[in-house]
TIVO-2410 file (N, C-alpha, C; in nm, 3 decimals):
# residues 112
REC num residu      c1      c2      c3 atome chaine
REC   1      X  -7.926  -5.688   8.282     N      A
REC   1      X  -7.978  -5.823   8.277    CA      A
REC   1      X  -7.969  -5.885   8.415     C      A
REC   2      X  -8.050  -5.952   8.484     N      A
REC   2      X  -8.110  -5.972   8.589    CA      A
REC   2      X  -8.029  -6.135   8.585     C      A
REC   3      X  -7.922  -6.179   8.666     N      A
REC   3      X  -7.867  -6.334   8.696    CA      A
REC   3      X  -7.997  -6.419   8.674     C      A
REC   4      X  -8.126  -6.398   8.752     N      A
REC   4      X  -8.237  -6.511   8.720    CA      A
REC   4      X  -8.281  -6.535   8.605     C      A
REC   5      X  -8.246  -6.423   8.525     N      A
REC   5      X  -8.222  -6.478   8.368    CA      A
REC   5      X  -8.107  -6.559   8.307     C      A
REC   6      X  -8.038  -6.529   8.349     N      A
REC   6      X  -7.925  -6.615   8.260    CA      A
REC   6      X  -7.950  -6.674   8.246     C      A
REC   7      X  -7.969  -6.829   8.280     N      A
REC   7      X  -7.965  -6.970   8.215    CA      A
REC   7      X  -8.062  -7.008   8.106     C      A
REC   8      X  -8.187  -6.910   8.167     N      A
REC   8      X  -8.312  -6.924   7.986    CA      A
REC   8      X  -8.192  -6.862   7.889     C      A
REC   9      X  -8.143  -6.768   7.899     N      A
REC   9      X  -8.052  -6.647   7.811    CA      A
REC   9      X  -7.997  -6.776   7.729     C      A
REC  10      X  -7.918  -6.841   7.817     N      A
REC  10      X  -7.796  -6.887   7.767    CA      A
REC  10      X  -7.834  -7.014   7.688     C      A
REC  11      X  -7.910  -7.124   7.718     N      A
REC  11      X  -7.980  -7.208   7.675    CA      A
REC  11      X  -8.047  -7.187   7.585     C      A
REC  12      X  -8.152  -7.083   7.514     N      A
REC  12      X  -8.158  -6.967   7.421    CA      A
REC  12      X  -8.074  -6.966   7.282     C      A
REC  13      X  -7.971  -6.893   7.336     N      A
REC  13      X  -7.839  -6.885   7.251    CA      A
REC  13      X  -7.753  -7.023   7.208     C      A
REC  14      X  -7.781  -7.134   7.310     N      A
REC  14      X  -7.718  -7.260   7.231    CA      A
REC  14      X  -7.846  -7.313   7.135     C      A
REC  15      X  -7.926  -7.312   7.176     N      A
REC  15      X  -8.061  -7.359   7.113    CA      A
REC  15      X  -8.023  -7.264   6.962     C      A
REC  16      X  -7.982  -7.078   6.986     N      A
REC  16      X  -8.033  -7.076   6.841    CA      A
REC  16      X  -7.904  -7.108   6.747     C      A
REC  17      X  -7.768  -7.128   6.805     N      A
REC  17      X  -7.670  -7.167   6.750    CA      A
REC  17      X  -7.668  -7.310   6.713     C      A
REC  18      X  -7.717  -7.396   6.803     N      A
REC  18      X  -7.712  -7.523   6.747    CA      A
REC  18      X  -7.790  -7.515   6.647     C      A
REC  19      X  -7.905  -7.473   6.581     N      A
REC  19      X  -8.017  -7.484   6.525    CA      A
REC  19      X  -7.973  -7.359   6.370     C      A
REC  20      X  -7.868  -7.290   6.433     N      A
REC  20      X  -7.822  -7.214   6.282    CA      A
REC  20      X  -7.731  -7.267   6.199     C      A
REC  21      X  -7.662  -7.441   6.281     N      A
REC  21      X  -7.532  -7.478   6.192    CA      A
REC  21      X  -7.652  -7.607   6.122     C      A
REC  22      X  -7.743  -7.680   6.237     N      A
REC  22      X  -7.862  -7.732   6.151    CA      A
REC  22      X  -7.910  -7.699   6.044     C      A
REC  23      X  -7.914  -7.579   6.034     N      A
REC  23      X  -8.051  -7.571   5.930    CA      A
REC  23      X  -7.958  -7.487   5.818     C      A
REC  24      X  -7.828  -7.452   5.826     N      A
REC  24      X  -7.725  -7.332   5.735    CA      A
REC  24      X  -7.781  -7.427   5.614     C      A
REC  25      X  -7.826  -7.313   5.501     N      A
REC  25      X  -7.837  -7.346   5.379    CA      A
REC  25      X  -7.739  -7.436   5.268     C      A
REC  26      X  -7.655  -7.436   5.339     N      A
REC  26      X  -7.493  -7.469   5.204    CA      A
REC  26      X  -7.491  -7.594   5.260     C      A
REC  27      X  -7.458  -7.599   5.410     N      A
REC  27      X  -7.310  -7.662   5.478    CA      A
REC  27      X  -7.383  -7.783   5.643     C      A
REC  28      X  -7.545  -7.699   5.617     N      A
REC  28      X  -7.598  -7.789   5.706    CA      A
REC  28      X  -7.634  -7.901   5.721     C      A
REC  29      X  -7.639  -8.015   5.847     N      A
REC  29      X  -7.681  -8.136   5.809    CA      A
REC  29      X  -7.799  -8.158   5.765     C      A
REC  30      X  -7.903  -8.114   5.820     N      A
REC  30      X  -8.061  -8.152   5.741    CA      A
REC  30      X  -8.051  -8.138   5.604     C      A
REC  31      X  -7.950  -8.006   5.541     N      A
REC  31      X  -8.024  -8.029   5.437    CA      A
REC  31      X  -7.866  -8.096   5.320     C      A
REC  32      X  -7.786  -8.136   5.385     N      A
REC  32      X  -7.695  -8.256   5.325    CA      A
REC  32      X  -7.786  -8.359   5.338     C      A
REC  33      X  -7.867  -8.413   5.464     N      A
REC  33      X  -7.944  -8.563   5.449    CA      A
REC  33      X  -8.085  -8.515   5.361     C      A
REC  34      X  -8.134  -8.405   5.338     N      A
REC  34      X  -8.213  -8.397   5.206    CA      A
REC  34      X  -8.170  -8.378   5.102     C      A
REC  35      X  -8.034  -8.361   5.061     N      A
REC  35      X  -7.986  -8.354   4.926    CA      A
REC  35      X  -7.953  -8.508   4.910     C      A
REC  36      X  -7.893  -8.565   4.990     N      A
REC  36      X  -7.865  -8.720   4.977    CA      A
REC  36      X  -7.989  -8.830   4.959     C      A
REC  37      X  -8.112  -8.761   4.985     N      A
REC  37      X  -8.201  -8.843   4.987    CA      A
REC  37      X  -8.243  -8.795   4.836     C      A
REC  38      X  -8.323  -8.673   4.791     N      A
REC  38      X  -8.388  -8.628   4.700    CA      A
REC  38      X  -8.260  -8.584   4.601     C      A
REC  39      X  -8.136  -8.595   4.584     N      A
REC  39      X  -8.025  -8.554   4.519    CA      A
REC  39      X  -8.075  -8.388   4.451     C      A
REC  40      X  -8.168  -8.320   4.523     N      A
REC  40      X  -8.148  -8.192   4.475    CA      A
REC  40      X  -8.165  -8.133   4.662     C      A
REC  41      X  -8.106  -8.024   4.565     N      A
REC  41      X  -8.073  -7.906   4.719    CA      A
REC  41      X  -8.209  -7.897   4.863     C      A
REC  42      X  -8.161  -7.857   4.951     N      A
REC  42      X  -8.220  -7.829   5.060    CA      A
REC  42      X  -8.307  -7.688   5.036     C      A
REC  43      X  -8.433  -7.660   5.103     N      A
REC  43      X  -8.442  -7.517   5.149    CA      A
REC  43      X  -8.390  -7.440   5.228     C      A
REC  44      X  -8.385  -7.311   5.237     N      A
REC  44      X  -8.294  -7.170   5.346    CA      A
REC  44      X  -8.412  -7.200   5.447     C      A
REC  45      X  -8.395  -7.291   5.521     N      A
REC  45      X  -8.501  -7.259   5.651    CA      A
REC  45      X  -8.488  -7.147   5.712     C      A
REC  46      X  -8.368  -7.061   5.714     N      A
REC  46      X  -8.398  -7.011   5.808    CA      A
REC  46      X  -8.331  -6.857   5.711     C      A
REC  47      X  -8.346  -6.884   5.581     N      A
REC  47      X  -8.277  -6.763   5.505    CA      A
REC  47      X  -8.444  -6.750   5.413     C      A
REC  48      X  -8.510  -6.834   5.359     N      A
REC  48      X  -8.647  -6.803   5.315    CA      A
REC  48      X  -8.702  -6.747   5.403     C      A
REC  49      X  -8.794  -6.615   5.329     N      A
REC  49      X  -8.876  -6.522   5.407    CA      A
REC  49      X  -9.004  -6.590   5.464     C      A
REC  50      X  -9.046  -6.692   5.314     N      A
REC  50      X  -9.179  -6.821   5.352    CA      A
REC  50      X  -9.149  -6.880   5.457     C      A
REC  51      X  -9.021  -6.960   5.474     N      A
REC  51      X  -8.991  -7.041   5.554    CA      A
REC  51      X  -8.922  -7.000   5.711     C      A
REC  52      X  -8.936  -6.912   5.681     N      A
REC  52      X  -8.782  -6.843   5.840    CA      A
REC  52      X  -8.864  -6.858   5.977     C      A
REC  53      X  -9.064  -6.793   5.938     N      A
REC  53      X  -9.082  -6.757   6.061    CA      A
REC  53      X  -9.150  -6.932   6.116     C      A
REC  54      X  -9.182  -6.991   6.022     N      A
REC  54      X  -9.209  -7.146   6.063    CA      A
REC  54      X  -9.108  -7.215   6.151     C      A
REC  55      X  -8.987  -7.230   6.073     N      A
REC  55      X  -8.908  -7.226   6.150    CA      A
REC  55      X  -8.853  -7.219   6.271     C      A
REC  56      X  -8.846  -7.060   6.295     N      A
REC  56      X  -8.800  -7.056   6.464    CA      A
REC  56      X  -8.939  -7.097   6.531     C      A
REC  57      X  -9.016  -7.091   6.501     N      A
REC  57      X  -9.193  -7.149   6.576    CA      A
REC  57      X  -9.106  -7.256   6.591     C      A
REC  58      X  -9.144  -7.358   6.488     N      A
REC  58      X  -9.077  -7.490   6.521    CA      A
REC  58      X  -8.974  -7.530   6.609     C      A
REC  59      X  -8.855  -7.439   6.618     N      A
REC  59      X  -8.753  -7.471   6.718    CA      A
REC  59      X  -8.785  -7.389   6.864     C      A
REC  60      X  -8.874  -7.297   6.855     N      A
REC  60      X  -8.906  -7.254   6.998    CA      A
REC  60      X  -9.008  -7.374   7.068     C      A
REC  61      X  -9.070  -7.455   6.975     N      A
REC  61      X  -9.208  -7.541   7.047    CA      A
REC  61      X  -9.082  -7.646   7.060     C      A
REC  62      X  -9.001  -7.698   7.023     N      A
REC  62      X  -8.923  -7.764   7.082    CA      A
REC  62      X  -8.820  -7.742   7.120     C      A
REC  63      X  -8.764  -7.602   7.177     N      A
REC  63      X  -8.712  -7.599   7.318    CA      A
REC  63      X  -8.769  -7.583   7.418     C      A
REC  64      X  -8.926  -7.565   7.405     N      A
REC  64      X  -9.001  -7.537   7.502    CA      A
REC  64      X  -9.094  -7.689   7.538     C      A
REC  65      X  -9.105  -7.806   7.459     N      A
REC  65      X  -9.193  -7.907   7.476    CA      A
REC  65      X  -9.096  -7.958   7.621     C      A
REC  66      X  -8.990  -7.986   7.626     N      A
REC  66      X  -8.983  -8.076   7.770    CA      A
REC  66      X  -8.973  -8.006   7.911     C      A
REC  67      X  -8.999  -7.896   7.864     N      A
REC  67      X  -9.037  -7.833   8.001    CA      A
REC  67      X  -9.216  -7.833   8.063     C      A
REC  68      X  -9.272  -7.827   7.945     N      A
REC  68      X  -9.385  -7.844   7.938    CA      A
REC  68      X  -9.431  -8.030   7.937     C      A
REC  69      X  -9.362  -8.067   7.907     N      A
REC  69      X  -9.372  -8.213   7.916    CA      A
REC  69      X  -9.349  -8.251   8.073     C      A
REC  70      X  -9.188  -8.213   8.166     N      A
REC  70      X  -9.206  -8.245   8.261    CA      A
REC  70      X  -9.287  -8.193   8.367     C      A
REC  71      X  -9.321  -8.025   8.307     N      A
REC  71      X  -9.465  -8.016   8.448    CA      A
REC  71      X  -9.591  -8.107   8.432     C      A
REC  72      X  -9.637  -8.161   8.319     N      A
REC  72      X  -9.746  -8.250   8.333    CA      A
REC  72      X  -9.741  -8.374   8.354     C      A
REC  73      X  -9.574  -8.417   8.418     N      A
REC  73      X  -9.630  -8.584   8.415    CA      A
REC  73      X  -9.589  -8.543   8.573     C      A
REC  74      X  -9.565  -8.452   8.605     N      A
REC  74      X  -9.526  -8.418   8.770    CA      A
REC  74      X  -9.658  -8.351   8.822     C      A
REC  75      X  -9.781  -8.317   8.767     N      A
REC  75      X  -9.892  -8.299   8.758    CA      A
REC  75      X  -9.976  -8.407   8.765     C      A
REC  76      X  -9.960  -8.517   8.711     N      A
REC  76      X  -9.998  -8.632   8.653    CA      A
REC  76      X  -9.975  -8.751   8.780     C      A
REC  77      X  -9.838  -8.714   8.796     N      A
REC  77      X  -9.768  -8.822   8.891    CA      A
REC  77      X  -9.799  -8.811   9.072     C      A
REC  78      X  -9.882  -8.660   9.097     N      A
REC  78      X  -9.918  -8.604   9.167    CA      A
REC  78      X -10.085  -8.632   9.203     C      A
REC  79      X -10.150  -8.737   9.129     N      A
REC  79      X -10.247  -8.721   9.141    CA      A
REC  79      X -10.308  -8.868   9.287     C      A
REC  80      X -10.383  -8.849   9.356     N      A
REC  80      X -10.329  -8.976   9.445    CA      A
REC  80      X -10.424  -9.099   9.363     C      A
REC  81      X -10.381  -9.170   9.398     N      A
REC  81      X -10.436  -9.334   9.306    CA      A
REC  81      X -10.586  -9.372   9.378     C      A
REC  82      X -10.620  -9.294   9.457     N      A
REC  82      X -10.720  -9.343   9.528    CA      A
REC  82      X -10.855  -9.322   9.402     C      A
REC  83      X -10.769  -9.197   9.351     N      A
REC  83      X -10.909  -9.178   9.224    CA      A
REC  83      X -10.934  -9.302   9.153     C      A
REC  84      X -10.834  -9.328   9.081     N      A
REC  84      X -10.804  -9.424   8.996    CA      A
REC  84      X -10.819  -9.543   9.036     C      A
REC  85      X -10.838  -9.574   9.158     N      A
REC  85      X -10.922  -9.705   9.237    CA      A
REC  85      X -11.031  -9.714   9.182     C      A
REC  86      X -11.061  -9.609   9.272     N      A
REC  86      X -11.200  -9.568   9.267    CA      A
REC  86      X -11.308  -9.587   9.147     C      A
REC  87      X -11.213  -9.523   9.080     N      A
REC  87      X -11.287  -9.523   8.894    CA      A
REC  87      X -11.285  -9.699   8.874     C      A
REC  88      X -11.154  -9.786   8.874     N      A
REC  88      X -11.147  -9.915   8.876    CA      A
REC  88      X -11.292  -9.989   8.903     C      A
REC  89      X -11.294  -9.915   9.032     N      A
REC  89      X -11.382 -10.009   9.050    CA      A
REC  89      X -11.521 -10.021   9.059     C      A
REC  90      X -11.552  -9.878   9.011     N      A
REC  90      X -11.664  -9.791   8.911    CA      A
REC  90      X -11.714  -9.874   8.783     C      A
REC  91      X -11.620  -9.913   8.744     N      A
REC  91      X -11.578  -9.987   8.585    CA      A
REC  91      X -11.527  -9.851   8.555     C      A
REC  92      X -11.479  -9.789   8.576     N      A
REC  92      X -11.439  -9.670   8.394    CA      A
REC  92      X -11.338  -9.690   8.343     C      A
REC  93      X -11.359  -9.653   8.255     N      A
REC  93      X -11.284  -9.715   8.084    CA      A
REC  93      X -11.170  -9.615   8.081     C      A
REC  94      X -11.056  -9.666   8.045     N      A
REC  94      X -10.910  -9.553   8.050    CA      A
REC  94      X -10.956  -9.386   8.028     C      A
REC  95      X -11.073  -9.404   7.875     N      A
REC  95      X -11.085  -9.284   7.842    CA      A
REC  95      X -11.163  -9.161   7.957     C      A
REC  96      X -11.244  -9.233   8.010     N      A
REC  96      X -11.312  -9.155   8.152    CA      A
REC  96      X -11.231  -9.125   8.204     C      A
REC  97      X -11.133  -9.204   8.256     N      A
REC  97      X -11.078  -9.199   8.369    CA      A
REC  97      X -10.919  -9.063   8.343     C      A
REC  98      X -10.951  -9.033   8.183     N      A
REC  98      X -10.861  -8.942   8.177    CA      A
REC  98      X -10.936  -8.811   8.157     C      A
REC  99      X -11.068  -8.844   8.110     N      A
REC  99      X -11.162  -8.719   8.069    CA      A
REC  99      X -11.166  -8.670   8.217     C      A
REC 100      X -11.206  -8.784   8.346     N      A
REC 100      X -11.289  -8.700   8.477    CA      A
REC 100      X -11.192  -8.727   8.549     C      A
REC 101      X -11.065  -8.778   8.549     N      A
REC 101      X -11.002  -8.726   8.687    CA      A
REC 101      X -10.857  -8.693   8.634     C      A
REC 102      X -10.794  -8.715   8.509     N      A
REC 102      X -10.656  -8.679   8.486    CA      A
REC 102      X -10.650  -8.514   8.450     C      A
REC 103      X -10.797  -8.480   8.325     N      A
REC 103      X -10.732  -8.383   8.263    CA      A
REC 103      X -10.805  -8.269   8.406     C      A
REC 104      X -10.916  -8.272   8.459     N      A
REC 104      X -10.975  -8.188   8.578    CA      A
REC 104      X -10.822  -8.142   8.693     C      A
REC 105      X -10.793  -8.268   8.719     N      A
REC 105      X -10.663  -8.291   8.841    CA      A
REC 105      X -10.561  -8.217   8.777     C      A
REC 106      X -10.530  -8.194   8.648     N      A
REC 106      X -10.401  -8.199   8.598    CA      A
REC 106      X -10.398  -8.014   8.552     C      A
REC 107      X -10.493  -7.975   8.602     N      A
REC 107      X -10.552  -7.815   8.561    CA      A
REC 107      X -10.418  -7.722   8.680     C      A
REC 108      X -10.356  -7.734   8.782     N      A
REC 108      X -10.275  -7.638   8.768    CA      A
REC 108      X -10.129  -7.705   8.714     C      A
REC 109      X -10.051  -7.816   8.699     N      A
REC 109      X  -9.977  -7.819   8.559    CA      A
REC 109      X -10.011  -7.713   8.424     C      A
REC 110      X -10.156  -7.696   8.375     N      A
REC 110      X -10.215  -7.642   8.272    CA      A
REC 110      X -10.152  -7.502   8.323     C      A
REC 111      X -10.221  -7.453   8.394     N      A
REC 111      X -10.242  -7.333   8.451    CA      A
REC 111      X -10.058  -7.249   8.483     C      A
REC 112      X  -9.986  -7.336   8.510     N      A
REC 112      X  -9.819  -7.345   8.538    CA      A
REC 112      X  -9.731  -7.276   8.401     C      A
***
């Protein structure tokens, strides 16, 4: 194992530990605050065969959304204002101004 891995590795492994005492069928909190709400039992998120592979999807798109979140507003935040003058004083309407110069500009964030 290569050191420039470690920290995905390890971050990884808390992600899937925090997320196995979450979701534990018996003893976990989600599904104590769905038994407390609906007074019947929780699902095996992560012990159902239906439910298991939704699941880790779900917890991989959110260990992965704020990384992906901060390359696009550093994409975003990167763009110079002169456009956005420009468009101002064009007239264009927020939505243009994200159709023709945010999402075009914001293509290597995408690409990242």
């Amino acid at each position: 194992l290569r050191s420039g891995r470690l920290p995905v590795l390890i971050s990884s492994v808390g992600v899937g530990i925090t997320f196995q005492v979450l979701l534990d069928p018996f003893n976990g909190i989600v599904n104590k605050v769905i038994s407390s709400i609906t007074g019947g039992d929780g699902p095996g998120w992560l012990t159902d065969p239906n439910l298991a592979l939704y699941s880790v999807v779900g917890i991989d798109v959110w260990k992965g959304i704020g990384l992906a979140t901060l390359i696009y507003i550093a994409g975003i935040a990167a763009i110079p204002n002169e456009y956005f003058e420009a468009a101002r004083v064009d007239g264009a309407t927020s939505w243009q101004m994200f159709r023709n110069i945010i999402l075009p500009l914001s293509f290597p964030a995408t690409s990242t």
